[in-house]
PQR file with spaces between the fields and no chain letter, atoms N, CA, C, O and H, PARSE charges and radii, in Angstrom:
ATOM       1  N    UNK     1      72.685   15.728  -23.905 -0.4000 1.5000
ATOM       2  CA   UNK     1      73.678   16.635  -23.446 -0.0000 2.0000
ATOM       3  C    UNK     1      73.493   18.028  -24.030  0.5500 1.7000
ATOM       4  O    UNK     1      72.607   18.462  -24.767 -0.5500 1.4000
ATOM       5  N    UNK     2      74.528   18.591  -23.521 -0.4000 1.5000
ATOM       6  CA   UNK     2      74.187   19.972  -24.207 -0.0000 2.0000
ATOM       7  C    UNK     2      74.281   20.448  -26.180  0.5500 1.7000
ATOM       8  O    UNK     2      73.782   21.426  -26.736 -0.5500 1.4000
ATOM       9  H    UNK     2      75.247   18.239  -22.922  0.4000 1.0000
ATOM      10  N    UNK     3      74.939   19.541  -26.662 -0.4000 1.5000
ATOM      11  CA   UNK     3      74.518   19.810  -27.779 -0.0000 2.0000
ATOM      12  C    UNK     3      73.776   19.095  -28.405  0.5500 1.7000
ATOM      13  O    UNK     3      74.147   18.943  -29.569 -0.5500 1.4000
ATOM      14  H    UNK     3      75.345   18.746  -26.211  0.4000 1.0000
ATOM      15  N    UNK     4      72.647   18.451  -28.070 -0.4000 1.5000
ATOM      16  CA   UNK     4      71.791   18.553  -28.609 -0.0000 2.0000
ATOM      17  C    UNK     4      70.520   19.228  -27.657  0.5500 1.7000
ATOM      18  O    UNK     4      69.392   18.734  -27.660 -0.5500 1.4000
ATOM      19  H    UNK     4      72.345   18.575  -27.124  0.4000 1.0000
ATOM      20  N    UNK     5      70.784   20.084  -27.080 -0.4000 1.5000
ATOM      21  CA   UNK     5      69.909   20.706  -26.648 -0.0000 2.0000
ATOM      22  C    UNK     5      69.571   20.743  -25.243  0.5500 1.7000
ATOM      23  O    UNK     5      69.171   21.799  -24.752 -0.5500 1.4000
ATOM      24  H    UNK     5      71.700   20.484  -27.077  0.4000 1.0000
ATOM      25  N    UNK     6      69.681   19.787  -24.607 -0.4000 1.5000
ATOM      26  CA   UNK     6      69.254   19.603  -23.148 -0.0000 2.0000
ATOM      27  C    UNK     6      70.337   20.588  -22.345  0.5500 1.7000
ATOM      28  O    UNK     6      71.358   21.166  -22.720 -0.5500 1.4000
ATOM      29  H    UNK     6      70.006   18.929  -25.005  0.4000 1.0000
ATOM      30  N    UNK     7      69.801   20.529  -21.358 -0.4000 1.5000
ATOM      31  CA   UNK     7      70.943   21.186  -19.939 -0.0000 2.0000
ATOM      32  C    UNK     7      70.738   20.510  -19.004  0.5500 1.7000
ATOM      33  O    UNK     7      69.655   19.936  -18.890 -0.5500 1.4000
ATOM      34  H    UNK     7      68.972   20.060  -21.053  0.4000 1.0000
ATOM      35  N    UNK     8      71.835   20.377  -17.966 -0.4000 1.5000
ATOM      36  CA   UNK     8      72.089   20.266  -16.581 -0.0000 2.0000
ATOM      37  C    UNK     8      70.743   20.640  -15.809  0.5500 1.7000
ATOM      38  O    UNK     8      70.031   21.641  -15.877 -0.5500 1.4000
ATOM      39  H    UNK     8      72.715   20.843  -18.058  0.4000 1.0000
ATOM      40  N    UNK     9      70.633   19.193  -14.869 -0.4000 1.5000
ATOM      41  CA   UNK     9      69.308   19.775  -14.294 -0.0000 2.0000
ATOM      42  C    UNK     9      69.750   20.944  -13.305  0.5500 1.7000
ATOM      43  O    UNK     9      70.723   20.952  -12.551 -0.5500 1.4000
ATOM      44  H    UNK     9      71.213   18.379  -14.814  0.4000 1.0000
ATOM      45  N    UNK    10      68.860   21.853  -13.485 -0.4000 1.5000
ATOM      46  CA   UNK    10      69.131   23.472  -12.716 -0.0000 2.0000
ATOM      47  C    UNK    10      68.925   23.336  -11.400  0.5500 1.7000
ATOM      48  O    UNK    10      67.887   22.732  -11.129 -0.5500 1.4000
ATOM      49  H    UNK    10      68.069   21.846  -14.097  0.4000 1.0000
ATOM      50  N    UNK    11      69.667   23.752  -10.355 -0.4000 1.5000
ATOM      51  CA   UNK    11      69.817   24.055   -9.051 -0.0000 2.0000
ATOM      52  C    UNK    11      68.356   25.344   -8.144  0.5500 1.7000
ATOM      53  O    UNK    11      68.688   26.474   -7.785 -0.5500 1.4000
ATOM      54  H    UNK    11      70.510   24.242  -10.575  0.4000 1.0000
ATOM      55  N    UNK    12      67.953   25.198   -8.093 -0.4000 1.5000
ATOM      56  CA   UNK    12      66.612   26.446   -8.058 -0.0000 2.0000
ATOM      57  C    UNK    12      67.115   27.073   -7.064  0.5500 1.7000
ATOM      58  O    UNK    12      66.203   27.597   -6.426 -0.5500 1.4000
ATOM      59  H    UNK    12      67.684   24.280   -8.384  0.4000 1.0000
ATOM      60  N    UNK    13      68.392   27.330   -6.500 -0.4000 1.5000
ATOM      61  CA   UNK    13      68.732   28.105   -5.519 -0.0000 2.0000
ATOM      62  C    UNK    13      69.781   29.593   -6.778  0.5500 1.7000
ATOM      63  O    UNK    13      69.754   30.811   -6.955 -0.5500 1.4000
ATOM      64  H    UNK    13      69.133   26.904   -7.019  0.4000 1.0000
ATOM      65  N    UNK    14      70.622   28.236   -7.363 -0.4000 1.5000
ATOM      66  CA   UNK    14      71.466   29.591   -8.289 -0.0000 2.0000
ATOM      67  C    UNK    14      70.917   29.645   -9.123  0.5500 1.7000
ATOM      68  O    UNK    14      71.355   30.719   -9.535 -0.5500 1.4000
ATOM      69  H    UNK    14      70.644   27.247   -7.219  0.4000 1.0000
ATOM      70  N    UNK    15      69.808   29.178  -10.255 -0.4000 1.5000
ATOM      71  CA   UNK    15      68.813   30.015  -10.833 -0.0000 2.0000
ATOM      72  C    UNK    15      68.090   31.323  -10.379  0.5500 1.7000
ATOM      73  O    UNK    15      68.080   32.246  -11.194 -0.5500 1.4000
ATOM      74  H    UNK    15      69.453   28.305   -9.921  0.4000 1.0000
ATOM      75  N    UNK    16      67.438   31.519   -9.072 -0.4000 1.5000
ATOM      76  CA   UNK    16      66.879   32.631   -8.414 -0.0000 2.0000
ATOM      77  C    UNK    16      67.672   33.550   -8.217  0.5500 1.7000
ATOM      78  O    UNK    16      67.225   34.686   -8.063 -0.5500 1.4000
ATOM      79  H    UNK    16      67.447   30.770   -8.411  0.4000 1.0000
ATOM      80  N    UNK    17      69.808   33.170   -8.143 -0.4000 1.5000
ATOM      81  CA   UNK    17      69.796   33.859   -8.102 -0.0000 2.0000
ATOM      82  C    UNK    17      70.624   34.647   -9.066  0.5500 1.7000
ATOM      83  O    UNK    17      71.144   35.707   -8.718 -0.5500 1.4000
ATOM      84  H    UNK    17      70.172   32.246   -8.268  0.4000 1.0000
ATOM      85  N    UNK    18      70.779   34.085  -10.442 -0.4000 1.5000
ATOM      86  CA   UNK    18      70.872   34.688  -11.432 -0.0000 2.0000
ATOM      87  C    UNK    18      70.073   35.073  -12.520  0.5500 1.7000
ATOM      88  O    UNK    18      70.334   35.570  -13.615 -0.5500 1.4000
ATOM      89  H    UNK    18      70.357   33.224  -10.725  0.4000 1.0000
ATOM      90  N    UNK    19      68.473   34.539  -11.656 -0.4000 1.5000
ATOM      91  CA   UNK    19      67.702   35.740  -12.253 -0.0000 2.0000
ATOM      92  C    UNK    19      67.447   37.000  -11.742  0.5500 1.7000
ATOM      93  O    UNK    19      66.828   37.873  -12.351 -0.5500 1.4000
ATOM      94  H    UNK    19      68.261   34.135  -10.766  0.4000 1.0000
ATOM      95  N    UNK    20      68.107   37.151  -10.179 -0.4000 1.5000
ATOM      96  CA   UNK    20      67.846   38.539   -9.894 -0.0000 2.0000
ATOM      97  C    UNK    20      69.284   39.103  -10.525  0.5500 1.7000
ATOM      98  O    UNK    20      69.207   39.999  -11.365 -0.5500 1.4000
ATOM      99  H    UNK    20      68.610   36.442   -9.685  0.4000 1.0000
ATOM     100  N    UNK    21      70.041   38.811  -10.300 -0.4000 1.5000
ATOM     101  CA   UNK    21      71.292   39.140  -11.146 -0.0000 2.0000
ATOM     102  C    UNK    21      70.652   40.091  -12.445  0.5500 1.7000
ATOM     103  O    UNK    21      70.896   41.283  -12.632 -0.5500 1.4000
ATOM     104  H    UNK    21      70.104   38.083   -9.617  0.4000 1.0000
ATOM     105  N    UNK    22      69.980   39.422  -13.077 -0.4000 1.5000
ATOM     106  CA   UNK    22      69.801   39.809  -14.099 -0.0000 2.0000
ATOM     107  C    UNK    22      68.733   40.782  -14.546  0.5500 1.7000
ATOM     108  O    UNK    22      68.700   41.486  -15.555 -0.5500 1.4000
ATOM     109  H    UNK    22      69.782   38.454  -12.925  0.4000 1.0000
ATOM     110  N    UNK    23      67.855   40.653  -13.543 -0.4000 1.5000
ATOM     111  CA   UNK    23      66.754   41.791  -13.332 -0.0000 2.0000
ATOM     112  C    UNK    23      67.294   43.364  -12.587  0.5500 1.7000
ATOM     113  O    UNK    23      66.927   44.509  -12.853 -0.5500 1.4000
ATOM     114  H    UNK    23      67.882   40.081  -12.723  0.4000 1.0000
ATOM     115  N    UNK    24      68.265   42.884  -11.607 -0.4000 1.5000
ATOM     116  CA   UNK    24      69.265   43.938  -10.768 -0.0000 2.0000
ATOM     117  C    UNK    24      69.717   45.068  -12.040  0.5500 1.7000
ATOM     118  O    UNK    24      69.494   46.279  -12.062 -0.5500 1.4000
ATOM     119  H    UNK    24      68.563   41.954  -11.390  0.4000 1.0000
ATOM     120  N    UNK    25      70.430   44.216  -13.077 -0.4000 1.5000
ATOM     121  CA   UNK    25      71.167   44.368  -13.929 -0.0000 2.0000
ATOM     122  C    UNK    25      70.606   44.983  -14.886  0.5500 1.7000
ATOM     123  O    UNK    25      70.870   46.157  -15.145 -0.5500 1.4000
ATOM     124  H    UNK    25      70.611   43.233  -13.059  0.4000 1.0000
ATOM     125  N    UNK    26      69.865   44.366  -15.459 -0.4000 1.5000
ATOM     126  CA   UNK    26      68.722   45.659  -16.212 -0.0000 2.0000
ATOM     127  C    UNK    26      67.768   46.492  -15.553  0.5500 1.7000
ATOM     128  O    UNK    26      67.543   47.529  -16.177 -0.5500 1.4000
ATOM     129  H    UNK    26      69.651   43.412  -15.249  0.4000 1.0000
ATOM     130  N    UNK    27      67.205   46.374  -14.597 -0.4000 1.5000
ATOM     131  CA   UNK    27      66.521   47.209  -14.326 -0.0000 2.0000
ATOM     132  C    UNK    27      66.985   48.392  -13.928  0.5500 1.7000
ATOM     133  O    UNK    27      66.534   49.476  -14.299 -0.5500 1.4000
ATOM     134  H    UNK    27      67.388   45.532  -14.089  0.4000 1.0000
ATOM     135  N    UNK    28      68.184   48.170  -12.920 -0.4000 1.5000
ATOM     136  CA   UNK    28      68.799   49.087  -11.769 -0.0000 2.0000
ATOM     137  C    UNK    28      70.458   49.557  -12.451  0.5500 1.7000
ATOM     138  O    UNK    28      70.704   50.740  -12.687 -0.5500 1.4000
ATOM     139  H    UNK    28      68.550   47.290  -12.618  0.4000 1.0000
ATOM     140  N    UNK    29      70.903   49.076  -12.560 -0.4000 1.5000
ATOM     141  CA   UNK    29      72.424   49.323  -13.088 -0.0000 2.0000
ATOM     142  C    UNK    29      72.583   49.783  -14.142  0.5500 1.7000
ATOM     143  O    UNK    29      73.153   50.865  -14.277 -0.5500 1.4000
ATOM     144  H    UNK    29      70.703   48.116  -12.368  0.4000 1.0000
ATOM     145  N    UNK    30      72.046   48.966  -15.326 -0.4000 1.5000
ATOM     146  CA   UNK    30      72.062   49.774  -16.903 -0.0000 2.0000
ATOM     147  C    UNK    30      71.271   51.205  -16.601  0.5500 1.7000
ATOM     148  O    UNK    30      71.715   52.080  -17.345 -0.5500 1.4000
ATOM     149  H    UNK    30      71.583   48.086  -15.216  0.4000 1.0000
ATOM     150  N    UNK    31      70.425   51.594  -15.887 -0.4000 1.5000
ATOM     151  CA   UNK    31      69.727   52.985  -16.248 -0.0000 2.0000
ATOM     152  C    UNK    31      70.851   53.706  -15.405  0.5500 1.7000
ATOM     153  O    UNK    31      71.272   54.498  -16.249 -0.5500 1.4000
ATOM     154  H    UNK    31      70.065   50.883  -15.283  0.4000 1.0000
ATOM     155  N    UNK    32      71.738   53.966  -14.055 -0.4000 1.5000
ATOM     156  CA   UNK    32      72.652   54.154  -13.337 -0.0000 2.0000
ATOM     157  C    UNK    32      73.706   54.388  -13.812  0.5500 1.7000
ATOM     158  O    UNK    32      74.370   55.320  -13.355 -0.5500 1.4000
ATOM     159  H    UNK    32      71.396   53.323  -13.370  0.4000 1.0000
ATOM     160  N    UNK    33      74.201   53.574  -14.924 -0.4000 1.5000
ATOM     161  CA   UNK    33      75.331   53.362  -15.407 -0.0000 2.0000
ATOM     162  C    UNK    33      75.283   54.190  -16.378  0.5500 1.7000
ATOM     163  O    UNK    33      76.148   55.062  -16.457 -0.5500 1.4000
ATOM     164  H    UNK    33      73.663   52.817  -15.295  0.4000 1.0000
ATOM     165  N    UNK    34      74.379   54.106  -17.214 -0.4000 1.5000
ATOM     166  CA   UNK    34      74.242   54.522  -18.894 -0.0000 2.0000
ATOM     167  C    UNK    34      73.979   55.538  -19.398  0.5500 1.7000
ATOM     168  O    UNK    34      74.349   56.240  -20.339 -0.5500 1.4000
ATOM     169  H    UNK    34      73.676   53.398  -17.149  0.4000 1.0000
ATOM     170  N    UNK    35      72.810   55.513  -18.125 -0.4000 1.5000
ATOM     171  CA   UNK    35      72.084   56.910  -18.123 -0.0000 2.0000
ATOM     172  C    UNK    35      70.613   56.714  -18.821  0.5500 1.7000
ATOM     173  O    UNK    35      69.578   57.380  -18.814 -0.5500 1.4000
ATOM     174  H    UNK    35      72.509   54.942  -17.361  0.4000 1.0000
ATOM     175  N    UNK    36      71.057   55.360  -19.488 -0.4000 1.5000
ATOM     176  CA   UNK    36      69.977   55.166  -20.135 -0.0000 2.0000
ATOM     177  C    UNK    36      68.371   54.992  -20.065  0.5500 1.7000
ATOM     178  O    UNK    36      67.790   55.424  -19.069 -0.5500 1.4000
ATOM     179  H    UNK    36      71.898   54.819  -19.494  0.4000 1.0000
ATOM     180  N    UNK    37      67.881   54.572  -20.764 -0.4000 1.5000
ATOM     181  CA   UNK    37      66.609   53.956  -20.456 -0.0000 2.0000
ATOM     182  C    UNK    37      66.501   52.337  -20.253  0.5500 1.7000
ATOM     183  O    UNK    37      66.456   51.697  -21.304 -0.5500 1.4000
ATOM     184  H    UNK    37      68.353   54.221  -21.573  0.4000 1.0000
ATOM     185  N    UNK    38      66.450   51.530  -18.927 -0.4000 1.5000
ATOM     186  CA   UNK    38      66.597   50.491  -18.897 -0.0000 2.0000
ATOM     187  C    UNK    38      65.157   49.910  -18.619  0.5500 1.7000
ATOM     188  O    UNK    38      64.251   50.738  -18.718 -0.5500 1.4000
ATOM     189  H    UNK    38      66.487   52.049  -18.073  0.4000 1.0000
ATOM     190  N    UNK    39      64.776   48.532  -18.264 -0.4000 1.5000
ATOM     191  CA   UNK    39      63.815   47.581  -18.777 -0.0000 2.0000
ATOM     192  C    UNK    39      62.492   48.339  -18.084  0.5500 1.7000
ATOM     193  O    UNK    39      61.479   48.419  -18.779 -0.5500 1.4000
ATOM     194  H    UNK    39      65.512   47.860  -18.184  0.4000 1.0000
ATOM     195  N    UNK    40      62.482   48.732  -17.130 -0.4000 1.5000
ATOM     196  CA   UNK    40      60.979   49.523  -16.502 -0.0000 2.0000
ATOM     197  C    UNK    40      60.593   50.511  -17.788  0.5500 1.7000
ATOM     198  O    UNK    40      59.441   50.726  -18.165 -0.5500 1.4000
ATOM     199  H    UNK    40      63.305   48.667  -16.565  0.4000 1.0000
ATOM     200  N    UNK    41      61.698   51.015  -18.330 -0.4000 1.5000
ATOM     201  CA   UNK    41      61.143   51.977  -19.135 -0.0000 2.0000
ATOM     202  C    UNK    41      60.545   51.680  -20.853  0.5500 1.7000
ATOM     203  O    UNK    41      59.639   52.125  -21.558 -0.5500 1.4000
ATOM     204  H    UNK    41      62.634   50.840  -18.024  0.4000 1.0000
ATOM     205  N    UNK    42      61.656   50.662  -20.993 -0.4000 1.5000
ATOM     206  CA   UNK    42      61.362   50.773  -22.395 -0.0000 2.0000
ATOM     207  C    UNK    42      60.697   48.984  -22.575  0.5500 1.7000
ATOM     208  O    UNK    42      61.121   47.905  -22.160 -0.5500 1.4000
ATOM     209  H    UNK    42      62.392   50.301  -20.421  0.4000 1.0000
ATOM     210  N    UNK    43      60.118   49.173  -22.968 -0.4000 1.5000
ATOM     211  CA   UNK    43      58.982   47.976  -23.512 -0.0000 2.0000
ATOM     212  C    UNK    43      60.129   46.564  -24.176  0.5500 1.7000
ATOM     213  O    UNK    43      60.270   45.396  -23.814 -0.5500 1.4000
ATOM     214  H    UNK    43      59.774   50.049  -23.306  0.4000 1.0000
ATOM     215  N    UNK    44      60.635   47.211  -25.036 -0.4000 1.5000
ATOM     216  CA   UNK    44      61.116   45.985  -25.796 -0.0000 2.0000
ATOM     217  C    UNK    44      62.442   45.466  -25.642  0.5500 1.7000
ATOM     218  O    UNK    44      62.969   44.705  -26.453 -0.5500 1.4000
ATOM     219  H    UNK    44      60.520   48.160  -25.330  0.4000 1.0000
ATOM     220  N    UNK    45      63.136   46.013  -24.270 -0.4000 1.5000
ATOM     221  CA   UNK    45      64.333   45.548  -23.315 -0.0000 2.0000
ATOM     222  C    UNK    45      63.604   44.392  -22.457  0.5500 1.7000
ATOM     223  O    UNK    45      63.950   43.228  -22.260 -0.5500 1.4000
ATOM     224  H    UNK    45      62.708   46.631  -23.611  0.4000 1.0000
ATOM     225  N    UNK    46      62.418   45.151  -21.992 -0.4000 1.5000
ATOM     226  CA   UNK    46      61.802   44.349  -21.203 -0.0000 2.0000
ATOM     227  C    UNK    46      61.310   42.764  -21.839  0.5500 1.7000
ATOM     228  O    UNK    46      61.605   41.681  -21.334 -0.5500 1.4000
ATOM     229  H    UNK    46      62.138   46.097  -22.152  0.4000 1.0000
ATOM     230  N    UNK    47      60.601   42.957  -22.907 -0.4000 1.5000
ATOM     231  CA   UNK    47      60.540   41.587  -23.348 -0.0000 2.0000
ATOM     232  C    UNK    47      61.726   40.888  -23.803  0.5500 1.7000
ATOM     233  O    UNK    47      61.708   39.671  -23.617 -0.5500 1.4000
ATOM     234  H    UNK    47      60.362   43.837  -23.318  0.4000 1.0000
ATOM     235  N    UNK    48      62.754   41.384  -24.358 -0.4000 1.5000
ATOM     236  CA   UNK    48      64.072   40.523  -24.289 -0.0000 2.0000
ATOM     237  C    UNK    48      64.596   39.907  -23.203  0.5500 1.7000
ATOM     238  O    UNK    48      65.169   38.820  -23.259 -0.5500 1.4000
ATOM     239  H    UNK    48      62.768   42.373  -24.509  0.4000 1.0000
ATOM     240  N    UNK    49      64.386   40.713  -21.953 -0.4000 1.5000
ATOM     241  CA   UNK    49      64.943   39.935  -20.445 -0.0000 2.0000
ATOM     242  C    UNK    49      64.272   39.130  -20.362  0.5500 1.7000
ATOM     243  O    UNK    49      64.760   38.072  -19.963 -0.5500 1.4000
ATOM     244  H    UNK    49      63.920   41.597  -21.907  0.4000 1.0000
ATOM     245  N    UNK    50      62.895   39.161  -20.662 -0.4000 1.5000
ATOM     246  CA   UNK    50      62.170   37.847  -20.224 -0.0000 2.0000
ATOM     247  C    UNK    50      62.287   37.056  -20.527  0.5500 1.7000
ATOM     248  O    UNK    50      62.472   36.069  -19.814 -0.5500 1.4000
ATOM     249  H    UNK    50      62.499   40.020  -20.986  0.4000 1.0000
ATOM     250  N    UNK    51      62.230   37.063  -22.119 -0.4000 1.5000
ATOM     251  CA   UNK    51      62.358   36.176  -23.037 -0.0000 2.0000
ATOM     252  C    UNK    51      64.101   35.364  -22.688  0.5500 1.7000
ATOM     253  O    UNK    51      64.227   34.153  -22.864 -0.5500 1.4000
ATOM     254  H    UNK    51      62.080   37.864  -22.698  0.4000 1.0000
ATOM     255  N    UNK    52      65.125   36.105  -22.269 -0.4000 1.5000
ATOM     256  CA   UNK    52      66.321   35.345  -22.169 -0.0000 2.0000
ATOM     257  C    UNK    52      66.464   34.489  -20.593  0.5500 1.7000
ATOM     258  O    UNK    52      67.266   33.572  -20.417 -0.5500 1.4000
ATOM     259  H    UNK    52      65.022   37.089  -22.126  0.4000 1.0000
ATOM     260  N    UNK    53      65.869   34.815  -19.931 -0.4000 1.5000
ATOM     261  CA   UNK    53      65.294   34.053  -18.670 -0.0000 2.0000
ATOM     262  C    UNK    53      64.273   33.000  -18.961  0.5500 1.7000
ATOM     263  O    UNK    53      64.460   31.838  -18.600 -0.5500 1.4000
ATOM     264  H    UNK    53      65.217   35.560  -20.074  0.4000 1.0000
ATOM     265  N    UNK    54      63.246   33.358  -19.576 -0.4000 1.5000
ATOM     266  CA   UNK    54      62.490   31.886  -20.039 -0.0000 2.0000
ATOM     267  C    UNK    54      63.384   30.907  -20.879  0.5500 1.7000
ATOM     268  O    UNK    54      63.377   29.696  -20.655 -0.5500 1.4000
ATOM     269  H    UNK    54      63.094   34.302  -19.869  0.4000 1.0000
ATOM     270  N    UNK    55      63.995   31.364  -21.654 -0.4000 1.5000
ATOM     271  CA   UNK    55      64.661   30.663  -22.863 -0.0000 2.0000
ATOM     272  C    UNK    55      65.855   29.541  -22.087  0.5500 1.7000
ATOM     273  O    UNK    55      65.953   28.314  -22.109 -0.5500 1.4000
ATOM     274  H    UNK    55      64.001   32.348  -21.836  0.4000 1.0000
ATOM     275  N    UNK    56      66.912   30.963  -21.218 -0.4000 1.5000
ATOM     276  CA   UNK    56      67.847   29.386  -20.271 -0.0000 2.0000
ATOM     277  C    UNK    56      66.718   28.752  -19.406  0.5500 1.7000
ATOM     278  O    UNK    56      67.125   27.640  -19.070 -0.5500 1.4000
ATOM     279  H    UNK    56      66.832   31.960  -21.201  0.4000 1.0000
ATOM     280  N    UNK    57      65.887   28.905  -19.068 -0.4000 1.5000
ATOM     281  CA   UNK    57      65.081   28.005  -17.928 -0.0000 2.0000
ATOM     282  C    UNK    57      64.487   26.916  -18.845  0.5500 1.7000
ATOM     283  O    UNK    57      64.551   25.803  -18.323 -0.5500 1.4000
ATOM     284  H    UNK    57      65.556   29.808  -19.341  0.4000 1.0000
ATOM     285  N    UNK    58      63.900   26.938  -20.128 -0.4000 1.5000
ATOM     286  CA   UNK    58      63.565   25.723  -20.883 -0.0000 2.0000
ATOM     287  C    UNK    58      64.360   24.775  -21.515  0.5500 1.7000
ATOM     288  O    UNK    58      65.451   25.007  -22.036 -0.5500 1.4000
ATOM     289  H    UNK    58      63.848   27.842  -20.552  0.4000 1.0000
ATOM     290  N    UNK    59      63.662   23.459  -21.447 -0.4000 1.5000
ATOM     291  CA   UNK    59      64.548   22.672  -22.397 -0.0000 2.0000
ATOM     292  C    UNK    59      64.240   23.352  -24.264  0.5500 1.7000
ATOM     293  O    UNK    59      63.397   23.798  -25.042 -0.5500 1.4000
ATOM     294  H    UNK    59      62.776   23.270  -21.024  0.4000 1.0000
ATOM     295  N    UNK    60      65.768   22.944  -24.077 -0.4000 1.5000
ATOM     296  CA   UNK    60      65.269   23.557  -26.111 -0.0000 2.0000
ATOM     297  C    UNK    60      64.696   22.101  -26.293  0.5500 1.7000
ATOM     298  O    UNK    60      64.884   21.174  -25.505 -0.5500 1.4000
ATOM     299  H    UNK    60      66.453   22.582  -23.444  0.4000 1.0000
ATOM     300  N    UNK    61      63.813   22.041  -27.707 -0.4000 1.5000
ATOM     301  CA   UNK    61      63.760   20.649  -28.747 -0.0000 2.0000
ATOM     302  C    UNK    61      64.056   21.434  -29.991  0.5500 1.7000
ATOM     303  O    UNK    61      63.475   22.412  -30.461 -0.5500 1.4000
ATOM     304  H    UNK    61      63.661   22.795  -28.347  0.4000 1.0000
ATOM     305  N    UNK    62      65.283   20.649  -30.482 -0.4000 1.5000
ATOM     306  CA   UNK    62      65.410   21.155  -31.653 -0.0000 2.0000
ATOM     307  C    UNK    62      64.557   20.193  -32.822  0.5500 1.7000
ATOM     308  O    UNK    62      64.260   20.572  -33.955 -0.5500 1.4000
ATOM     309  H    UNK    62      65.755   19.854  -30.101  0.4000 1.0000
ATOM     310  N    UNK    63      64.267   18.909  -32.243 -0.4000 1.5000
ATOM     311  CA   UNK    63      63.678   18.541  -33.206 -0.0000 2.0000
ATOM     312  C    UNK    63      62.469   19.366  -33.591  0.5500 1.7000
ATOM     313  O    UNK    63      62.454   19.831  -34.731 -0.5500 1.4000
ATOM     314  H    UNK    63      64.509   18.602  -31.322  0.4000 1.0000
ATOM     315  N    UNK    64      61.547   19.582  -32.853 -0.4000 1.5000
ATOM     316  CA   UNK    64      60.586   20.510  -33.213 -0.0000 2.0000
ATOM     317  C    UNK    64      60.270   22.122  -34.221  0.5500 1.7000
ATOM     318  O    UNK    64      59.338   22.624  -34.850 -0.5500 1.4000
ATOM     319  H    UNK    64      61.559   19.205  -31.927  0.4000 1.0000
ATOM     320  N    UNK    65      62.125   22.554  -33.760 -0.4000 1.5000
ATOM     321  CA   UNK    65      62.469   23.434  -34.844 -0.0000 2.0000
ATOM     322  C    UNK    65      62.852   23.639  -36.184  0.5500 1.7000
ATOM     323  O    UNK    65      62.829   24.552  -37.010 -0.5500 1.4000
ATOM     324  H    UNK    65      62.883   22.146  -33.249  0.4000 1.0000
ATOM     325  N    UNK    66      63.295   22.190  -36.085 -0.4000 1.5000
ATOM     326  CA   UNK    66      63.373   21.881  -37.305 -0.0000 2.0000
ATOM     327  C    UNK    66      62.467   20.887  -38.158  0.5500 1.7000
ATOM     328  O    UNK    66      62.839   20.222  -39.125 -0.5500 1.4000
ATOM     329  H    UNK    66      63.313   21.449  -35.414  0.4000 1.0000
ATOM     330  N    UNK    67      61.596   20.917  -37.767 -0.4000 1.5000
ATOM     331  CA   UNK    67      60.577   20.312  -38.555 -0.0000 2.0000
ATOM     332  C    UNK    67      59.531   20.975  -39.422  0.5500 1.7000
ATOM     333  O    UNK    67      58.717   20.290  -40.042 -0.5500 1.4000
ATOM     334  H    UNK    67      61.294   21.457  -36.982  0.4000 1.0000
């Protein structure tokens, strides 16, 4: 279950589309909004989005982390 790590097997319809959600969202809206510099621009936004999109898409093992 979820605390120990596993998730709900994922739907690949609302995954796709809360990863564009989330690409929309940084790429397009935070620079719009902020003014800022969002994920096209700056390098290490960009590897955090990825990284938080790979991360819900995997199973965790915590045993492995803690070993």
């Amino acid at each position: 279950g979820v605390n120990t790590g596993d998730f709900r097997k994922i739907d690949p319809d609302a995954a796709v589309w809360i990863i564009y959600a989330i690409l929309d969202s940084m790429y397009v809206l935070l620079p719009m909004i902020t003014g800022k510099a969002g994920a096209a621009e700056d390098q290490a936004l960009a590897g955090d989005v990825k990284k938080f999109i790979l991360n819900g898409l995997a199973k965790r093992d915590r045993d492995s982390k803690s070993s």
